[in-house]
N, C-alpha and C positions, 0 to 999 in steps of 0.2 A: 277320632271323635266323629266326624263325619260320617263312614262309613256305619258303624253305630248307630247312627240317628236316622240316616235312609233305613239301614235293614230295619231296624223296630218300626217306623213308622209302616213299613208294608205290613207289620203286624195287623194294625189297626183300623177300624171303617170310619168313614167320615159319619159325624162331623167332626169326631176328636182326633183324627189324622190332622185334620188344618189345622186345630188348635195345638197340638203335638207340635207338627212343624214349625209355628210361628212364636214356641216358646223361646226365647231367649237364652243359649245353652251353650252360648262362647266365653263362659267364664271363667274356662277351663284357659282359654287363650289369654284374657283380660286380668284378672287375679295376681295380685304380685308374687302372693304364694301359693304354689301345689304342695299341697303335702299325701303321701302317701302312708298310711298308716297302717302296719302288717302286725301277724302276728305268728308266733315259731311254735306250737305247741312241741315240739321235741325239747324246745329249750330246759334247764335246770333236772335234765334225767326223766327217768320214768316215773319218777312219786315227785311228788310236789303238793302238802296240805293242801287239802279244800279242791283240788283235782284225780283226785282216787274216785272218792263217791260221786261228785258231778265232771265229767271229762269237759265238759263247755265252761265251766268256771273261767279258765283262763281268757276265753274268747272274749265273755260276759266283761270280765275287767278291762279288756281294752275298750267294748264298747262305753263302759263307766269312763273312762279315763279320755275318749272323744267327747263325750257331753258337757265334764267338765272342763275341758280345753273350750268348747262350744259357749260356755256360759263367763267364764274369762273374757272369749274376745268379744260378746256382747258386752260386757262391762264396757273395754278400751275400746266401742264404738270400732270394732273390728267385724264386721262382717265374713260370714262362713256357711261356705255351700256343701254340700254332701252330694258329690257327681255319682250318679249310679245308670247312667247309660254308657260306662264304660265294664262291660265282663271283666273278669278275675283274670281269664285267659291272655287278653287284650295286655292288661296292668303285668302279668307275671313275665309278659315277652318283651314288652316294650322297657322295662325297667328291671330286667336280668336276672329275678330275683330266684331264689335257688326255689327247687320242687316243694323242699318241708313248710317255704313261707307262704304263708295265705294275706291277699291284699284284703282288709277289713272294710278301710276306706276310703279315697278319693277325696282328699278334702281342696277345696280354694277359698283364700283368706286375702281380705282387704279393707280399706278402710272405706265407708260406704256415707255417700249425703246422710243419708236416711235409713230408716228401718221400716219397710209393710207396716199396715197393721193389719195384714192377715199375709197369711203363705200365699207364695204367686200361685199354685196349684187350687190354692180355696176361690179367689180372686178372676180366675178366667175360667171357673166351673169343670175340672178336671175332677178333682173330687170334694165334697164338703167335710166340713170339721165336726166330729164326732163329739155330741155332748159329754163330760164327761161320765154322766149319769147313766150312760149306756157304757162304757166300755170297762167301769167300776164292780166288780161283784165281792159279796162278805161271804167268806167260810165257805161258801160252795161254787162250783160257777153257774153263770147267770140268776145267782141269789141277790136280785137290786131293792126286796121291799123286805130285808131286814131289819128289826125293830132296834135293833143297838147300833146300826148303821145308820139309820134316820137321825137318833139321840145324837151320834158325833156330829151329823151336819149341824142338826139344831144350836148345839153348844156353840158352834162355830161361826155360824150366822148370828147368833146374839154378842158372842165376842172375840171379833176379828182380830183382835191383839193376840189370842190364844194359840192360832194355828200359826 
């Protein structure tokens, strides 16, 4: 973890080197739970529906099946980090795992005082939160002043019970 956090921080110029460094990134230590969360794509043979035409499919599900996990322990006031200053390389050595597994995620889980009410990242100006009105596009991309895409806001703004 350390060594991690020195090399990428030479990545970086100040002034977000200081800020880099002074993020809080021992949660990794702290955390009751580490979970690692991999994924085997050899598993279940060479055909497996819904992974012939998209070979990511499989990937995509795990990462579906983290968010849901993600949204669970929000419920039980369970707190969950998503550590990604740790490489693949780093995770496949340290925890044994054979060549075919790919580590997906790094997660740390605990029960927390509180919840932000913004991401530590939006909060100490690392990066800001993207409206969603920019990163939304209809039928084509970057198509944001579509006229039947407007109509659904509209609907939806008048009634919030709908959506």
């Amino acid at each position: 973890f350390e060594e991690e956090k020195e090399r990428y921080s030479q990545l970086i110029e100040e002034p977000k080197k200081s800020k880099y460094l002074s993020f809080k990134l021992e949660g990794i230590l702290e955390s009751p739970v580490n979970l690692c969360v991999t994924y085997a794509p050899s598993n279940f043979g060479p055909f497996v529906s819904g992974r012939s035409s998209i070979p990511e499919a499989g990937l995509y599900s795990v990462c579906c099946a983290i968010q849901n996990l993600w949204l669970a322990a929000r419920t039980e006031s369970v707190g969950l980090g998503w550590v990604s200053i740790l490489s693949n390389e780093i995770l496949k050595e340290v925890l044994d795992l054979p060549s075919h597994v790919v580590p997906v995620a790094y997660l740390c889980l605990g029960y927390v005082d509180e919840f932000a009410s913004k991401p530590d990242l939006e909060t100490v100006g690392w990066l800001p939160r993207l409206d969603l009105k920019d990163v939304i596009y209809f039928e084509k991309w970057e198509d944001k002043e579509n006229l039947s895409w407007k109509n659904i806001q509209d609907i939806i703004k008048m009634n919030p019970d709908y959506a």
